[in-house]
C-alpha positions in Angstrom: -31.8 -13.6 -33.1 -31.4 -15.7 -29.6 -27.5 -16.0 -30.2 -27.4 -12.3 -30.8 -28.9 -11.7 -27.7 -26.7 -13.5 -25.5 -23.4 -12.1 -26.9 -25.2 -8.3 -26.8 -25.8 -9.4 -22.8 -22.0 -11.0 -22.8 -20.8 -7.2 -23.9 -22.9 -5.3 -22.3 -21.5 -7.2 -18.8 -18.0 -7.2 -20.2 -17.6 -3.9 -20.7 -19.3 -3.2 -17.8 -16.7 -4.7 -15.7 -14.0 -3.5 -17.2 -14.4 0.0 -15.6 -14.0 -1.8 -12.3 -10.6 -3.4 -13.1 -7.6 -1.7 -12.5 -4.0 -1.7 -14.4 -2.8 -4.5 -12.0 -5.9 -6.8 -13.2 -7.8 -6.4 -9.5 -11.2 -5.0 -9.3 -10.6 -1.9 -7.4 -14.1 -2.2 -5.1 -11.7 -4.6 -3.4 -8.1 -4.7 -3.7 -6.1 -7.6 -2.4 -4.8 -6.3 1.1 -1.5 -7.8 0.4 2.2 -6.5 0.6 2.7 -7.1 -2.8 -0.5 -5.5 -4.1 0.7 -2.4 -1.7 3.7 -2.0 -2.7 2.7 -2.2 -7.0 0.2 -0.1 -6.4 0.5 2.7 -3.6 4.7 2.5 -3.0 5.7 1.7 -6.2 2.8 3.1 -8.4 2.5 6.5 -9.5 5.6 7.3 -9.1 5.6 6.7 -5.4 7.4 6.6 -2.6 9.5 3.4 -3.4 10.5 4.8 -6.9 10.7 8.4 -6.1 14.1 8.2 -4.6 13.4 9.1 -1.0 12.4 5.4 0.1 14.4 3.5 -2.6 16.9 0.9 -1.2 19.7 2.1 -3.6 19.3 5.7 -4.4 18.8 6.9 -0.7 20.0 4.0 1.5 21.0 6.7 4.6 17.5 7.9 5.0 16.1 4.6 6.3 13.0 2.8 5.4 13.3 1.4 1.8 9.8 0.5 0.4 10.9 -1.8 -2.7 8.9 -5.1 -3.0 11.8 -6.8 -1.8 11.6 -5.3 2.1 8.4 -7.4 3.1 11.3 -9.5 5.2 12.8 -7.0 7.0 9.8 -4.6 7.4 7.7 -7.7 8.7 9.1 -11.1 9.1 12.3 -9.5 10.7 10.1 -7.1 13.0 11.9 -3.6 11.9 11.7 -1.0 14.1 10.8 2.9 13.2 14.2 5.0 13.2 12.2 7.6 14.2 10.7 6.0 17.2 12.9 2.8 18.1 10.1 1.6 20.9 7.5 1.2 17.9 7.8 -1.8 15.1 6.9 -0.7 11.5 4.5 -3.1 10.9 2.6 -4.9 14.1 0.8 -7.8 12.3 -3.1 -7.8 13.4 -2.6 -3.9 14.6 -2.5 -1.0 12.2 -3.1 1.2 15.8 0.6 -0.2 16.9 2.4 0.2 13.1 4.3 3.3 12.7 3.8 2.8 9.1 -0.3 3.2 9.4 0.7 5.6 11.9 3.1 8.0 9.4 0.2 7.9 6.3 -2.7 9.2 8.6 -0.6 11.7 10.2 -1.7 10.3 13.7 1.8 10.5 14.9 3.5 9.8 18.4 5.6 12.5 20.4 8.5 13.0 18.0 7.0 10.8 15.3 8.3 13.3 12.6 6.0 14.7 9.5 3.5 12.7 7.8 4.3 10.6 5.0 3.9 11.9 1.9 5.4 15.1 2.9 4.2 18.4 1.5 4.6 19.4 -1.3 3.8 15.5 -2.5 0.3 14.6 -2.9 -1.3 13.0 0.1 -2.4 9.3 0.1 -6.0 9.1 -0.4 -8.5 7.6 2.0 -8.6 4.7 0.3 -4.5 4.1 -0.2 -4.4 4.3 3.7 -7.6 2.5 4.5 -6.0 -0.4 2.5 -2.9 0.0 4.2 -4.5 -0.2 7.6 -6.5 -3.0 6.3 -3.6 -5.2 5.6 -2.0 -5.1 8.4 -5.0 -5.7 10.6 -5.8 -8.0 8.6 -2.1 -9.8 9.5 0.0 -8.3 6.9 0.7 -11.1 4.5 2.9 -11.0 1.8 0.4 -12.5 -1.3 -2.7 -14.5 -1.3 
């Protein structure tokens, strides 16, 4: 009777936290604020922006930013800047309020900024998509953990 108790607690808690885990094996109360976390899950996921065509390094080179999980150099390491506004860096490490990338998914935009990113008619990122976003670069936009 004692060992049946234990295991009923064992599944009971097991299947208790498997509504918290996500399809990339994180629990989703915190995500890893991580490029390569990002990039699975908001860029790349869902059929996102990475994937979609319009930020895709080989299907739409000429439009500019390429999001595929191979851009952490340039977008970060290498310091791009925005093609839209070529005073701002996409990424500012430690400062989501200076990354035109934090900047383009809440729609806070500078003086010829352009549109925010997803554009209409896509579906806008949700609160938690940029609040992770914003988090990871704040938190000094690291590549993994």
């Amino acid at each position: 009777m004692k060992k049946l108790g234990v295991w009923s607690a064992l599944l009971l808690v097991g299947s208790g936290l498997v509504g918290c885990v996500d399809n990339q094996g994180l629990l989703n109360d915190n995500p890893e604020a991580t490029w390569n976390y990002i990039q699975r899950k908001i860029f790349a996921g869902r059929g996102g922006c990475a994937v979609s065509g319009c930020h895709h390094p080989y299907i739409n080179p000429e439009k500019g930013l390429a999001l595929g999980e191979d851009q952490y150099g340039p977008i970060v390491e290498q310091a791009m800047l925005s093609s839209t506004v070529p005073t701002m860096k996409l990424v500012e490490p430690g400062d989501k309020s200076k990354s035109f990338l934090y900047l383009k998914v809440t729609g806070v935009l500078p003086v010829n900024g352009g549109e925010v990113m997803p554009p209409y008619p896509a579906e806008k990122l949700s609160d938690e998509d940029i609040e992770l976003i914003g988090r990871w670069i704040d938190e000094g936009a690291v590549k993994a953990k």
